[in-house]
N, C-alpha and C positions, 0 to 999 in steps of 0.2 A: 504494500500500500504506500503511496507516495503522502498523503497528509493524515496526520493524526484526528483533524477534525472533517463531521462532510458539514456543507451548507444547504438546507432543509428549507427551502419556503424565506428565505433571509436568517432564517435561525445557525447557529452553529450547534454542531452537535459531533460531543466527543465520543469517535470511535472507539477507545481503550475503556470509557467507562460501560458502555455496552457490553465490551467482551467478558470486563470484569464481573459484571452483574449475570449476564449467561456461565460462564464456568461453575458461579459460585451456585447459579440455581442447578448447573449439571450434575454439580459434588467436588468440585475441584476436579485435582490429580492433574492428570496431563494435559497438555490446551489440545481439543479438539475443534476449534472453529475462531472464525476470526470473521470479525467485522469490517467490511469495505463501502466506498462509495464508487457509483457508477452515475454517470450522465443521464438527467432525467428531462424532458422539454419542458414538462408541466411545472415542475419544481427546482430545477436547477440540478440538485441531485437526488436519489433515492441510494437506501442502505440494500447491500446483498449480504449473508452471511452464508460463508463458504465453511464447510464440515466436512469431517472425516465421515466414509461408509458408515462405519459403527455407530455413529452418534445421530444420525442423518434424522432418525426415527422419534428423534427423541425434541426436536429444534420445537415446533408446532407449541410443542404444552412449555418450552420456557418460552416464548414470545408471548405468549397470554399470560404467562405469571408478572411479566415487566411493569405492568402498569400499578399493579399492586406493591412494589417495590419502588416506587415512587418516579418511577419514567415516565415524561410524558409522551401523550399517544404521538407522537409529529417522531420520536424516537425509537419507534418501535417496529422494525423491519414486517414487509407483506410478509406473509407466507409464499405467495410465487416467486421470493428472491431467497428461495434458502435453495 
């Protein structure tokens, strides 16, 4: 990933805190995914988060736990970008 943050609608939004909030909802241990930004038209950028096979299954139920964890929704990768 070339910048630590993406830009969201004018908003900045930090990628490492995403990833930290996903791992820790995963269980720790080893980093199995990583938060990026890609080229959006609508928004400037949208989040993708790329994952190992193993874990793949698992992305869906920690992106709905984020918001409860105090992210807000504008932070919260689609589901069609995992």
């Amino acid at each position: 990933r070339i910048s630590r943050f993406a830009k969201i609608a004018g908003e900045m939004v930090p990628l490492e805190r995403l990833e930290e909030e996903l791992h820790d909802l995963y269980g720790g241990g080893d980093r199995v995914l990583a938060v990026a930004a890609v080229p959006d038209e609508r928004r400037g950028e949208r989040l993708v988060v790329l994952v190992v096979p193993a874990a793949a299954g698992a992305v869906g139920g920690l992106l709905d736990q984020l918001p409860a964890r105090g992210i807000p929704n504008l932070w919260v990768p689609d589901m069609r970008d995992c």
